[in-house]
N, C-alpha and C positions, 0 to 999 in steps of 0.2 A: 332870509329863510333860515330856520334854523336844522341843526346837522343833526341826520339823523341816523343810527347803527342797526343794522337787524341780521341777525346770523344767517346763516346761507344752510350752513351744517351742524350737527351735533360736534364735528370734529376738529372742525375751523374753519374759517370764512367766513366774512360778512359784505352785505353791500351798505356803502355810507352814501346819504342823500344829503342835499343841499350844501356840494362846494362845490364853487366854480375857481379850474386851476388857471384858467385865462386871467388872473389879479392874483396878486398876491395874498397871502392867507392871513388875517390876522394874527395875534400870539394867540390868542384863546381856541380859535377855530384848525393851529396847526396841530396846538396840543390834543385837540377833541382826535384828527385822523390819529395821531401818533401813538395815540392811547388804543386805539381800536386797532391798529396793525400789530401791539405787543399785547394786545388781549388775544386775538382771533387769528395772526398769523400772515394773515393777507388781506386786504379788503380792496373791492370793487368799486370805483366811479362810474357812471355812465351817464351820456350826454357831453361828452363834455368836448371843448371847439377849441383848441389849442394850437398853437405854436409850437417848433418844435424849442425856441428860448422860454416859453412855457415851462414845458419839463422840464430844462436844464434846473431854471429857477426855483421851481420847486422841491425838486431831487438834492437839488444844492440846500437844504436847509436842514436836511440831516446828515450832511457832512461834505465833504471832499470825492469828486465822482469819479469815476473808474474809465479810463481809454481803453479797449477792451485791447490785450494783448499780440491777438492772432487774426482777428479781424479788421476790413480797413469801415471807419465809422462814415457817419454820412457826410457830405460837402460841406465844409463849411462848421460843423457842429462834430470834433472831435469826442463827446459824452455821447452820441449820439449811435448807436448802432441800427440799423437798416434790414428790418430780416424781413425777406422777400422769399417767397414762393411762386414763382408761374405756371404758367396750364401745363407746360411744357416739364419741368421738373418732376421727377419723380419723388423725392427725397426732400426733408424739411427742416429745421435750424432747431434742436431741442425738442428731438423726437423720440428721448427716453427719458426716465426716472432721472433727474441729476439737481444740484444745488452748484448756482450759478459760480462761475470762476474761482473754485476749492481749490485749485493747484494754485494760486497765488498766497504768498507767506503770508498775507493779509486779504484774506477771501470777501467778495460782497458781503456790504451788511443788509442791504435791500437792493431789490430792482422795481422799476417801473415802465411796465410795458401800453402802450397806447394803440390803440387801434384806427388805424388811417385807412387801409381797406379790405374788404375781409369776405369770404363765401356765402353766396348764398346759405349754403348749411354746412355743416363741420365745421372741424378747425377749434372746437375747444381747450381749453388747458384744465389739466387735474393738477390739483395739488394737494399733499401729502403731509402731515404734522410729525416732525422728527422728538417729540415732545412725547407722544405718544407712543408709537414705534419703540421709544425707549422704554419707554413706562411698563409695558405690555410684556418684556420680557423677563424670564425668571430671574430670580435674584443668584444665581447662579452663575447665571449667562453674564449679566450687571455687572459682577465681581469680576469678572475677567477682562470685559471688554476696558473699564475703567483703569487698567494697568497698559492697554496697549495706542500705539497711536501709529499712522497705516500716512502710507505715500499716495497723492494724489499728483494726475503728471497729464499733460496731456498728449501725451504719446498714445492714449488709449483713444483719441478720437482723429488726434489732425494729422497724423502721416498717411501717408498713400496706401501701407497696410493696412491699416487699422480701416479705414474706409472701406477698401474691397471685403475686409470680413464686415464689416458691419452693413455694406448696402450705402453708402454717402447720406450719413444722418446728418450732416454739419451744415448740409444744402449743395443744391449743384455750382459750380465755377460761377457759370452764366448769371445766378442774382445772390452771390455771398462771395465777397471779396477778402481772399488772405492779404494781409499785410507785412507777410515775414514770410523766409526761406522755408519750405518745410525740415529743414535741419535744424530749425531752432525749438527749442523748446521750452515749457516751465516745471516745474517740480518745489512741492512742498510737502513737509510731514506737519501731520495736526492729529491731534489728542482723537478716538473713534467716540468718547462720547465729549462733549463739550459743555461747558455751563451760560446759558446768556446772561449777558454781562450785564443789562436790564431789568430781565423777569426772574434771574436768579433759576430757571428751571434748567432739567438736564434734558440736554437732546442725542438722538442718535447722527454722526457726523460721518458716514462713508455715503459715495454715490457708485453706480455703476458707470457713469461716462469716464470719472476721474481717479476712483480711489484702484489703485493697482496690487497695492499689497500692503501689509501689515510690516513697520520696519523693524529691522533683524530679522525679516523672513523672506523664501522666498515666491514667486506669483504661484505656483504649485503649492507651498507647504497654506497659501493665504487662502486660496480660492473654496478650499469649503464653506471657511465661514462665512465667508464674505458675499457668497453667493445665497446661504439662508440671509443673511444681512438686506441683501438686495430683496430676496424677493418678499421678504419678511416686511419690509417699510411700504410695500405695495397694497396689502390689505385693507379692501376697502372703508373699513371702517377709521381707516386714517385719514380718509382724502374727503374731499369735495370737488363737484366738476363745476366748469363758470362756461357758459355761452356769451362766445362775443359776443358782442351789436358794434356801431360803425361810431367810432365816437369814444368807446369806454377803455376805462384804464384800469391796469389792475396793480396792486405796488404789496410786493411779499417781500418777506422777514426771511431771509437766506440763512440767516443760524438757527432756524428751527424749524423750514419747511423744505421739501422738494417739488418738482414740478415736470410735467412731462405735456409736451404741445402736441396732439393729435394728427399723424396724417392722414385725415379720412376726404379731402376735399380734390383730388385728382382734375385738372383740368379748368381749375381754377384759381386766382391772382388772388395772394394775401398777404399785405403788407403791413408791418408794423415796427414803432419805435421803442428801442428801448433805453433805457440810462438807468446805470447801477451804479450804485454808490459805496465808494470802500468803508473797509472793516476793520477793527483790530485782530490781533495775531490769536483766533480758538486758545480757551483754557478749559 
């Protein structure tokens, strides 16, 4: 069967037809996804009946894969992260605007997320072109963010504070498991707008999960801009929304998209895998 691309949105996203991630992917059939993920940003498989050495295998072909640093991954399969929701939870695993593991000196370059079991309805994911977002702002704005680079930490999500203001967006105890002391933590500075290292384009690089402040400044002197920043990368005409189905995968470009998981499915069990694959150091 041969592979086939079709855009989702004007903005980004596509879904690709005929590959099956259960075999390994030929050289011409990885280049065809590889080509469509640094065109589109993200693209969607669906159908597909996987393993979880599946996606290792896969994941594994654009580079070296990520042990997520704060979470414990699933049995057996360290690449592996487990993000569950039950009926019982109120709270869900990437339930705001964010680009995956930015407080690592070397942030994801992609993630791939698979769908093992999912709601009746809800439970979407949107995602966001920072390609755009940048593009869109004046050249004003342009010239100034290009001279600053801003701290991302996760002290903005995984402490026991940060939780009670925020409502436990990281998911309840009972189906997300920490891996580490809540007094540990991670911290990195990266450039706010970045270039990929691929498509050569410029993207905008703060999130609101992770980025804290601007350095040499302080979360006060940061937060105005950075909160047009935030809510500025929001605007619809940057995103595309994808409906799961029981089966589908979706695999995004972390240097130049963000992504936020919907909790609209209350009362109901949704499971899925993910495996992210590291990055070089934002320039």
């Amino acid at each position: 069967m041969s592979i086939t691309v079709h855009p989702v949105s004007p903005a980004l996203g596509a879904e690709v037809a005929g590959v099956d991630l259960s075999r390994r992917l030929g050289a011409e059939e990885f280049d065809t996804v590889h080509r469509a993920l640094l065109d589109h940003g993200v693209v969607f498989l669906r159908d597909q009946e996987v393993q979880p050495r599946d996606l290792v295998d896969f994941a594994a072909r654009f580079g070296p894969l990520n042990v997520h640093p704060m979470m414990k991954p699933l049995d057996g399969y360290p690449a592996i992260l487990e993000i569950v929701k039950n009926p019982e939870d109120r709270h869900n695993f990437g339930g705001s605007w964010h680009t995956d593991l930015s407080y690592l000196a070397r942030p994801a370059l992609a993630s791939l997320l698979y769908a093992r079991e999912i709601p009746p309805v809800g439970g979407d994911t949107l995602f966001a072109s920072m390609y755009l977002a940048y593009e869109a702002l004046s050249d004003g704005l342009k010239g100034l963010l290009s001279g600053l680079r801003a701290v991302h930490d996760t002290r903005r999500i995984y402490t026991p504070d940060a939780q009670r203001r925020l409502g436990g967006t990281i998911g309840d105890a009972a189906s997300m498991r920490r891996n580490r002391p809540e007094d540990q933590h991670e911290e990195a500075v990266h450039p706010v707008v970045r270039t990929h290292p691929e498509t050569g384009r410029r993207a905008l690089y703060v999130n609101c999960n992770f980025t804290s402040r601007f350095e040499d400044m302080t979360e006060a002197e940061s937060a105005p801009l950075l909160d047009f920043l935030f809510t500025h990368l929001q605007r619809p005409e940057f995103t595309c929304r994808f409906r799961w189905t029981e089966g589908a995968v979706a695999l995004w470009d972390n240097r130049c998209t963000q992504h936020y998981a919907l909790n609209d499915y209350h009362g109901h069990r949704r499971v899925m895998h993910r495996v992210s694959i590291e990055g070089d150091r934002p320039a």
